[in-house]
C-alpha positions, 0 to 999 in steps of 0.5 A: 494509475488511473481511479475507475469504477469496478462496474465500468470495467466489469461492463468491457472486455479486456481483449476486445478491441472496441472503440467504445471500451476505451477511457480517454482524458483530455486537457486544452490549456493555453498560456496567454501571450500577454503573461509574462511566467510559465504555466504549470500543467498537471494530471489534475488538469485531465478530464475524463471525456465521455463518448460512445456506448457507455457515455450516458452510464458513465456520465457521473463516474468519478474517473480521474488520475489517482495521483492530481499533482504530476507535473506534464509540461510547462507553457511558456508565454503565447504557447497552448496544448490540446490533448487526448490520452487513451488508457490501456486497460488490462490485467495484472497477470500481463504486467505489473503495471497493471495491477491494483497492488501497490506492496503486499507482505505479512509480518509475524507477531513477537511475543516478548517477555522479561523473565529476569528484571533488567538494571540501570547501566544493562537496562540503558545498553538494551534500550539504546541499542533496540532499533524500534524502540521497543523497550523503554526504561521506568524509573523507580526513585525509591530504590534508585534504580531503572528497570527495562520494560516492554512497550511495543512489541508489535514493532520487533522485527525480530533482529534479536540483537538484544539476545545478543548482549551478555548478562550475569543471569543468563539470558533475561529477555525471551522472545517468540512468535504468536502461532495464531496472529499473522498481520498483513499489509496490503498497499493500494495504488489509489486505483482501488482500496484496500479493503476491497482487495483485501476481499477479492483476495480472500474470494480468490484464494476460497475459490482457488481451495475448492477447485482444488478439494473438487480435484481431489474428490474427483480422484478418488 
């Protein structure tokens, strides 16, 4: 993936095939014939050429691979390369190459509580068994005991295999989800932050709610 301003690609048409919509990068790198180890060429080495229409526009863009630590070739002694690569840009909805979204899921909050205190060997076996680590064991000295509590629950993914232990008293451990808290993570490719696809999604859905509220007034 390639780092570009939302400007320069807001100023081009996807769909027009012009010359000076492109981004090219280009590299020349030589490996002297006196060296005697292999050179290295990575995605660091690009740069971005400016040309055409939008040269003067473009000349203080920060264009650049996202990741600068690809390996391309090797060069062995006396060998040289010069390069131009050309971009394609296009739309996510053509292909999930190209798009800015990296992963993109939600996760539900758990709302955990001890209603009946948990002992010693059954406050072990709880903890041991959690794969999050979301209890941990207290110590209380003065009665030689060791009682479970609760300490992240944002990490519960809601395996419940601590419901699955069997207790004297029943079930002592609850847990339910918040109704009113959804937390979403949002991954970037490096091609555009996401807090800024975290809005754009947001404009879209907005739009997407109106045109629909607009169709069903138009209905009645």
């Amino acid at each position: 993936p390639i780092s570009v301003g939302s400007r320069f690609l807001n100023r081009i048409k996807i769909n027009e095939h012009n010359e000076n919509n492109k981004i090219i990068f280009e590299f020349n790198v030589k490996n002297s014939p006196k060296s005697f180890k292999k050179v290295s060429v990575y995605s660091k080495s690009l740069k971005f050429k400016n040309y055409g229409l939008f040269s003067s526009m473009n000349k203080n863009s920060m264009v650049h691979p996202v990741c600068r630590d690809i390996l391309i070739l090797k060069l062995n002694p006396g060998q040289k390369i010069k390069c131009e690569c050309h971009c394609i840009i296009n739309l996510g909805n053509k292909h999930a190459k190209f798009s800015p979204v990296g992963t993109a899921f939600y996760k539900i909050s758990s709302n955990i509580k001890i209603v009946d205190e948990i002992l010693n060997y059954n406050a072990d076996k709880i903890n041991e068994i959690c794969p999050v680590k979301v209890f941990d064991i207290k110590s209380k000295p003065e009665k030689n005991q060791r009682t479970l509590n609760v300490i992240s629950p944002q990490y519960c993914t809601l395996c419940k295999e601590c419901l699955k232990q069997n207790f004297d008293n029943g079930r002592p451990i609850r847990i339910s989800r918040v109704k009113n808290k959804v937390t979403f993570i949002i991954e970037s490719t490096g091609v555009i932050s996401p807090e800024i696809l975290f809005h754009r999604a947001i404009s879209l859905l907005v739009g997407k709610c109106n045109k629909a509220l607009s169709l069903l007034l138009k209905s009645y």
